[in-house]
N, C-alpha and C positions, 0 to 999 in steps of 0.2 A: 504493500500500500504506500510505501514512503515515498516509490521510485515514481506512482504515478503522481505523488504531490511535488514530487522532483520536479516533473515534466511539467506539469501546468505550472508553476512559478518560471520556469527557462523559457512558459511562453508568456507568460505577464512581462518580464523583465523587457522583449524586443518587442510584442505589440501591443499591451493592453497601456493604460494610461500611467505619466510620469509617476516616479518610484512615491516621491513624496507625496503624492496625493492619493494612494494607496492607503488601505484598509486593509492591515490583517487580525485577526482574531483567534492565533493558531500557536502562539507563545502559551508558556506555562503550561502546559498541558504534559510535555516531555522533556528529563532531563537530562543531564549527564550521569553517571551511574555513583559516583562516588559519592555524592551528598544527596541523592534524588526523594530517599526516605526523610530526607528534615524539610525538603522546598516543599514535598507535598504534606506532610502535616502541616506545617506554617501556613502554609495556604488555604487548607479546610481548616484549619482552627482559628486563624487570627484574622484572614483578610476574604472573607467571604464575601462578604459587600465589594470591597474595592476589585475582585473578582468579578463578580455576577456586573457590576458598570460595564466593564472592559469587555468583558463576552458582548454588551450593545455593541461595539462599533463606532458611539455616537464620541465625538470629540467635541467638549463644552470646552471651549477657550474662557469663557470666563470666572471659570471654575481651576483654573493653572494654579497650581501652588508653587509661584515663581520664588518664592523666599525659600523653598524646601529644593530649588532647580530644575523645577519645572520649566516646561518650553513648549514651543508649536513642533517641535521636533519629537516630542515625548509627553504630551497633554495625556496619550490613553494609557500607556504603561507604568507611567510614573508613579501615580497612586498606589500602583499593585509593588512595585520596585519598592518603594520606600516601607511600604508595610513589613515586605518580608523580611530586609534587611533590619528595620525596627525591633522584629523580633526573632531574631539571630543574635547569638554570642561575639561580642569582641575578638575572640579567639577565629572564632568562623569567619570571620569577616577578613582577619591579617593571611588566612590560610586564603581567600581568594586575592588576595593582592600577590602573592607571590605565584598563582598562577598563571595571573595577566601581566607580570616584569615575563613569564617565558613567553606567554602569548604573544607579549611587544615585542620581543627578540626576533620570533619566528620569520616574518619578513625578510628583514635580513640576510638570517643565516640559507635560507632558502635563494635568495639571489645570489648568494659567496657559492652554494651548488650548482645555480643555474648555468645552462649557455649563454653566453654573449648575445647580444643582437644580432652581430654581425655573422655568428655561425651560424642560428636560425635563417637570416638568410639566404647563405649561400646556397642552402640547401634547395628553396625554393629556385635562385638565380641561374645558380652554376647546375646544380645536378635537376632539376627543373622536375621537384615533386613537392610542389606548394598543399596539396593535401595532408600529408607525411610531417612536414613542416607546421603546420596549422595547430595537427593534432600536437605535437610537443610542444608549441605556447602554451595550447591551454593545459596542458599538462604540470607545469612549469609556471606557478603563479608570478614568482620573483625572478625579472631578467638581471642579469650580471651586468655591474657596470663599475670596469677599472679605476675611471679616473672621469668626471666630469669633464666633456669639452677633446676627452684625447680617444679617439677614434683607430681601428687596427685596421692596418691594410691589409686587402684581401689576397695578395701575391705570397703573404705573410700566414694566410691560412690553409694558403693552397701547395707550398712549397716545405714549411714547415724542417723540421730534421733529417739529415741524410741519412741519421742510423736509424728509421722506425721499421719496427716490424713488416716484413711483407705481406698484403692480403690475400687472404686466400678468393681466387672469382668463383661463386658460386654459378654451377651451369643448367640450363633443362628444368628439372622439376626443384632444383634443392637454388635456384633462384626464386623460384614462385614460393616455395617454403621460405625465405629469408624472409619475401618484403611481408606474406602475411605475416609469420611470427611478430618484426615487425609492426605490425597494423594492430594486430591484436594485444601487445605490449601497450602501443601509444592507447588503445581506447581504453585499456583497462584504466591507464594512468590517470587519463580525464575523466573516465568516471568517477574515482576514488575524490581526486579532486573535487569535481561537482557535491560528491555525496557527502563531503566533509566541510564542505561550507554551507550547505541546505541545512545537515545536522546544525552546524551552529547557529544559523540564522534561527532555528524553532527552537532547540535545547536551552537557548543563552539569549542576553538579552543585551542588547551594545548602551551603552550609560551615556555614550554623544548623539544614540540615531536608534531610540530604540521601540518608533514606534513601526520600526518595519525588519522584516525576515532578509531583506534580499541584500544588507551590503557586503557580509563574505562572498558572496556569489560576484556581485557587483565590482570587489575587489578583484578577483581569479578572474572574471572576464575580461578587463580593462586590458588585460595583456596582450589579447588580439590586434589591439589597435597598436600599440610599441611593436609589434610585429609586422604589421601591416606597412607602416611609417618604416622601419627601418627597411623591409623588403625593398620600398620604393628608391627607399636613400642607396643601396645596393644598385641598384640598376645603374645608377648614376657612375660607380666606379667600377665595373665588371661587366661583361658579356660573355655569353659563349657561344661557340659558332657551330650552330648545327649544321652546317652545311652537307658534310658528310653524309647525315642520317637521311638526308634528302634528299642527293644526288645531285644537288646542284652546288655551285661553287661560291663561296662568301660567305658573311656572316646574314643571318638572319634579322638579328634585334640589335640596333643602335640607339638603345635607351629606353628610358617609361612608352615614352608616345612612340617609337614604331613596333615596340613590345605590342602594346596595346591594339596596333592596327592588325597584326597580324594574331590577333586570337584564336580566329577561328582554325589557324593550323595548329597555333598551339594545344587546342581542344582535341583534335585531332591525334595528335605525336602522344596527347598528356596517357592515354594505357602504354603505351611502352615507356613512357622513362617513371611514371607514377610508378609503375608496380614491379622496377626494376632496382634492386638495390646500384647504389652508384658504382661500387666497384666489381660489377658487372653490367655497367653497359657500354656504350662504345667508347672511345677516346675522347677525351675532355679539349676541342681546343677554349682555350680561353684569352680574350683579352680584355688588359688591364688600361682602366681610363684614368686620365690624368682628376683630382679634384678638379671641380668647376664651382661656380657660386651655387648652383641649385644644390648640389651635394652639400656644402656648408650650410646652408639657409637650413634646409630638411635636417641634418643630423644637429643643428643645433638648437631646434625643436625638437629632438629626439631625446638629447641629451638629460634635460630640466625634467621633462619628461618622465623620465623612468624615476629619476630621481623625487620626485612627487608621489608617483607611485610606490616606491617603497615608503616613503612619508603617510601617505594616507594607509596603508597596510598597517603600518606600527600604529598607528592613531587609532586606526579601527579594532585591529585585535587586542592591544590592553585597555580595552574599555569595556570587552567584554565581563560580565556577572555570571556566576551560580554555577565556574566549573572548578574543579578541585583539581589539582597538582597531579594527581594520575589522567585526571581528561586531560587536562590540559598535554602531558608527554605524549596521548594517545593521537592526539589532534596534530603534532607540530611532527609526529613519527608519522602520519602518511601523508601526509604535507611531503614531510623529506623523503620517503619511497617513489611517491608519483615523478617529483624532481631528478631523483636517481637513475628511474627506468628511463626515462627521455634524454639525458644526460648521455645517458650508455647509448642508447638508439643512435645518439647525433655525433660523437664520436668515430662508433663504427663507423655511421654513414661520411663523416669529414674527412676519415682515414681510407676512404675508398676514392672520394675524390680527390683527396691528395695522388692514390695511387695511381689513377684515370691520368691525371692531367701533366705527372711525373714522366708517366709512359708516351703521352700522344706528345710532349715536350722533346722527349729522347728521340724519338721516331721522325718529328720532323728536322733536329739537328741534322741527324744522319741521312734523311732522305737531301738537308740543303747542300750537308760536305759532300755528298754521291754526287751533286751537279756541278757543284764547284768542279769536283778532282776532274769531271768528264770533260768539261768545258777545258781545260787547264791540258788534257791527253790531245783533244781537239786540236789544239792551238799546235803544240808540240808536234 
């Protein structure tokens, strides 16, 4: 039953009406497990009334109990918030504070795990499985960010160390097992995700925004768009030349806008290089663009960006109420698992495009010194 209340909030969140103007009624009802025997007697013994209100729906603004912290952000749950914490122990109260210093860490230490922007992109750019890519944003609530303002070049992702391990090319059937395994990794990842920030939105109760279920959720999604944005800003400094796969000669895509025009090939090509892991599909040419201002302008909207986003992540998760130090490690451990399998996915797959574009590198040396020497026998 939770999965279908999953589903209809992930369809509120894109079409039904703004977050804030939202009514939910679906709080207090389920807890965390470690303290869940005290919130629900507290609740049927002391705050019955402020309960049975909050089941209406109705939000009396002129009834706010602004001197107790009340607000238009928290008119309906506040009443119920301050009862129960009213009658809770001192003790119980310093045991949720130290669950929400790991809550507010979480953030964080989840983008010090994530991939970079810029290797989520490649993935879409270079190895061109924007699907595969998608699914490990959302997978991956916290993107990685070095250094504000300092950006890694892609020739630098692609070329990487001379000592790494050689790939093995998966061929035939045990390619089509890769990218599902794959596939099936990445959605478990997102759904873990999804299902760990729906729990919190109904189990807990956020203390800045708490009259609504949807901003974990809201949080984990936002990361689509730093992905989106960074994809864009990618195009800017990298291509790759399908030419090969085509038959015909040149590069294909000279940026966002002839990317764009030619969609409907790309739609086309997208089952073979989609469901192909990268270090089994054809030779990578790629070439590398100089910066230009769109590239700056785009990644330095990208940059504040992410940076905001982990700001709002830390904001929102230690404001969370009513989980105890065990939920809380349970919450911030598949947090960090979903990060780890996509982590590992994008790896593999960066280490296969390293491998692609090492090999279609080596191969065109050799094929320009073969014209050279011939030219040079010619002459002689």
């Amino acid at each position: 039953m939770e999965y279908f209340t999953l589903s209809g909030l992930l369809f509120l969140i894109f079409w039904a009406q703004p977050s804030y103007a939202m009514t939910f009624t679906i709080q207090f009802q389920h807890w965390y497990p470690q303290y869940a025997p005290i919130w629900k007697d507290i609740l049927q013994t002391n705050c019955t009334d402020q309960y049975a209100l909050y089941l209406t729906g109705f939000k009396n603004h002129s009834n706010i109990d602004w001197r107790g912290g009340g607000g238009t952000l928290s008119a309906l749950t506040q009443p119920v918030i301050l009862c129960i914490l009213n009658n809770s122990s001192d003790y119980l109260q310093s045991v949720l504070t130290s669950a929400q210093v790991l809550l507010g860490i979480t953030p964080t230490v989840l983008a010090l795990l994530s991939a970079s922007n810029e290797e989520l992109a490649m993935l879409t750019v270079v190895a061109r499985r924007p699907m595969l890519a998608s699914l490990l944003a959302l997978g991956s609530p916290s993107v990685y960010l070095s250094r504000a303002f300092d950006y890694c070049n892609p020739k630098d992702i692609l070329e990487g160390k001379n000592d790494r391990l050689t790939q093995w090319r998966p061929a035939g059937a045990a390619k089509s097992a890769v990218a599902m395994a794959e596939y099936v990794l990445a959605i478990a990842a997102v759904g873990n995700v999804a299902h760990v920030s729906y729990q919190l939105g109904i189990r807990s109760v956020s203390s800045i925004w708490s009259d609504t279920v949807l901003g974990p959720m809201i949080w984990a999604l936002l990361v689509i768009v730093i992905h989106v944005v960074g994809t864009l800003s990618m195009c800017f400094r990298v291509r790759r030349d399908m030419g090969n796969t085509r038959g015909i000669g040149g590069s294909v895509d000279k940026g966002p806008i002839k990317w764009l025009r030619n969609t409907w090939w790309f739609i086309r090509e997208l089952p073979s290089t989609e469901m192909t892991p990268s270090v089994a599909q054809s030779d990578m040419e790629v070439t590398f663009i100089k910066e230009s201002p769109k590239y700056i302008i785009v990644s330095w909207f990208l940059s504040p960006f992410i940076i905001c986003h982990i700001i709002f992540g830390t904001f929102l998760m230690s404001s969370l109420l009513f989980l105890g130090p065990k939920d809380a490690l349970g919450v911030a451990g598949r947090y960090m698992g979903s990060v780890l399998v996509c982590r590992t996915i994008l790896l593999y797959e960066i280490a296969g495009m390293r491998e692609m574009y090492l090999r279609s590198k080596e191969s065109k040396e050799s094929a320009k010194s073969g014209v050279t020497e011939g030219l040079g026998g010619a002459q002689a």
